[in-house]
Each structure stands twice: as C-alpha cells, then as structure tokens.
C-alpha positions as CSV (number, residue, x, y, z in Angstrom):
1,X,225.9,166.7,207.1
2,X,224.0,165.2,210.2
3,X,226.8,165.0,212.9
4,X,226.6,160.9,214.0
5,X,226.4,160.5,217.7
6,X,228.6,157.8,219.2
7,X,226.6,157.7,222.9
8,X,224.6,154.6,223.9
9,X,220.5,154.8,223.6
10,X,219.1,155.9,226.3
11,X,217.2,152.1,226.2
12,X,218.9,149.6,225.3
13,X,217.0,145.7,224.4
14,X,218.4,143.0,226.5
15,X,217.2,140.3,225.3
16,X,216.3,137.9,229.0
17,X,216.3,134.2,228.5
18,X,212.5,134.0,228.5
19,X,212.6,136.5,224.9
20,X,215.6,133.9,223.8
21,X,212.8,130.4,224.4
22,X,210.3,132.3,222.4
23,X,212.2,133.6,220.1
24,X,213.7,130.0,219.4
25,X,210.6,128.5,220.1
26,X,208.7,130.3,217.3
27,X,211.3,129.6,215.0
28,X,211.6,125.9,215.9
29,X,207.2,125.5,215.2
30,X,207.6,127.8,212.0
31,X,210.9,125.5,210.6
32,X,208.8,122.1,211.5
33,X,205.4,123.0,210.1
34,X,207.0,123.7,207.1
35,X,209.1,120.4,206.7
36,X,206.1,118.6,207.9
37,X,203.8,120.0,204.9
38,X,206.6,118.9,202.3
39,X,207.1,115.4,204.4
40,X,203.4,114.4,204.4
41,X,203.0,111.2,202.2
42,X,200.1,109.5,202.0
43,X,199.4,106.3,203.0
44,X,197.1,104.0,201.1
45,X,194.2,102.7,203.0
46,X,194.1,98.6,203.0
47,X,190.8,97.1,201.7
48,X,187.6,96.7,203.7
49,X,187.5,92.9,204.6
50,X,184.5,90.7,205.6
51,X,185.9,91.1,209.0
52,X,185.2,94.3,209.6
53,X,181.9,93.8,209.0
54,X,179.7,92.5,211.2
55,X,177.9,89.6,211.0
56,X,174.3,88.7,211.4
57,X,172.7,87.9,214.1
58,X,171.2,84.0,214.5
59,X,167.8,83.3,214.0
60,X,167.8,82.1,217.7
61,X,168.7,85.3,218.7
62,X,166.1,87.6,217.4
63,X,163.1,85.3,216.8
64,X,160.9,85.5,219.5
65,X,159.0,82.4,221.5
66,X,155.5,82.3,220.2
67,X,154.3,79.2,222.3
68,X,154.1,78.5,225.5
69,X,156.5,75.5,225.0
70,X,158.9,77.7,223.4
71,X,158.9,80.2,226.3
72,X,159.1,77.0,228.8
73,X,162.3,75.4,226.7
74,X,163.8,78.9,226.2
75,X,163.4,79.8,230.3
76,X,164.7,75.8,231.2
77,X,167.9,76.3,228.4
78,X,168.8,79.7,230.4
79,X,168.2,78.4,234.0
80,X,170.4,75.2,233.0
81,X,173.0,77.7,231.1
82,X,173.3,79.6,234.1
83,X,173.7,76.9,236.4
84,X,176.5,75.4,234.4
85,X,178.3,78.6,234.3
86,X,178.1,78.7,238.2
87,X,179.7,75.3,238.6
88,X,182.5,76.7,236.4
89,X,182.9,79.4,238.5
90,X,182.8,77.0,241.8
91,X,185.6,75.4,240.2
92,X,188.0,77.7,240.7
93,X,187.6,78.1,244.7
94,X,189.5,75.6,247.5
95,X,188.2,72.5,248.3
96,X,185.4,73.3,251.3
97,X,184.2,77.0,249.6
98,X,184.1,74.8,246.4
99,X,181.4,72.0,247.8
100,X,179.4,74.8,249.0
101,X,179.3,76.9,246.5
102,X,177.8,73.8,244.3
103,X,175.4,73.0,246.9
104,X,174.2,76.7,246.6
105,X,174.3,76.9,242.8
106,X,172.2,73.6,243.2
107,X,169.9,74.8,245.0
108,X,169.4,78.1,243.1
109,X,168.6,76.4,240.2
110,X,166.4,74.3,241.9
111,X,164.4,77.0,243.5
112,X,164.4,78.3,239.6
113,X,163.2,75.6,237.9
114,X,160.5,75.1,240.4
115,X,159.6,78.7,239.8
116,X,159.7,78.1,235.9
117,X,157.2,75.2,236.2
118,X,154.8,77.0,238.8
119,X,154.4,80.1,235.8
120,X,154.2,77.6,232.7
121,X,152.1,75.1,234.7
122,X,154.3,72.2,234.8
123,X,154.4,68.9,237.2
124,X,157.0,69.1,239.4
C-alpha cells in the first residue's frame, strides 16, 4: 500500500476573477446557443404585393423629343417648372428677401427663356 500524503501541492490553482468571467462566460454562450437552436421558429414570409414592385416608367419620361418643337415645348415646360418651384421657395422668406427673391427668380427665367428662343430660333 501507497502511503497517501496529506501535504498541500506544491501549486495550487487559484482561480482569479478574470478565470471566474471566462469560465462563466463560456458557459453562458454554450447554454444560449443551445436554447437558441431549439427556440428558432420560423416565420412565414408575407406575399409579394404589387407594391413592391415597381412601376413603369411614363411614356413622357423615356421617349425622347424627335422635333424641334418637341425640344422647344420640352426646354419652355422645364424653364416654367423651375421657375414655379422658385416662387414656392420665395414663399417661405420675410416680406423684403421674399419680393426680391421673385424679382430674381423673374428674371432668371427670363434670361432663360430668351436663351431657349435664341437656340430654337424663336421671336422674342
């Protein structure tokens, strides 16, 4: 028979509060990924709707200006559009900015439709 020694190791593990977290920590991810496998339910998908596909473009959009009045009526549509949108925009400004700022977005369109005319040709 072995004769059973009753000293302390020579080492001895001490287990430090960093060994504890990681210790814990592994167990904690092992434990969750398991309940999450046998948790996973699945979800059915709703059907695609006509919504989420988008719709065509309009004819306008991608038809392109043969003529030259097409071109003219197309550039006059856009300067007009534009200068709307700027009087919109002056709208929102006090009183004094506001009467300048339509002068100027006069005058810019103006200046554009004279442009417009000069390149198709047009009586001013």
């Amino acid at each position: 028979m072995l004769p059973i020694s009753l000293k302390k190791p020579a080492v001895a593990f001490v287990p430090t509060f960093a060994s504890l977290v990681f210790v814990t920590l592994t167990v904690l991810a092992c434990v969750s990924d398991a309940y999450a496998q046998k948790m996973l339910i699945p979800v059915p998908l709703p059907e695609p709707s006509a919504a989420v596909t988008p719709a065509l473009e309009p004819e306008r959009w991608t038809k392109e200006d043969l003529t030259w009045e097409e071109q003219y009526s197309t550039a006059k549509k856009e300067t007009l559009a534009a200068y709307h949108e700027a009087k919109l925009e002056c709208q929102i400004l006090s009183q004094p900015e506001q009467s300048f700022c339509l002068i100027q977005a006069k005058s810019v369109m103006d200046k554009e439709m004279a442009a417009i005319n000069k390149r198709f040709g047009m009586p001013e």
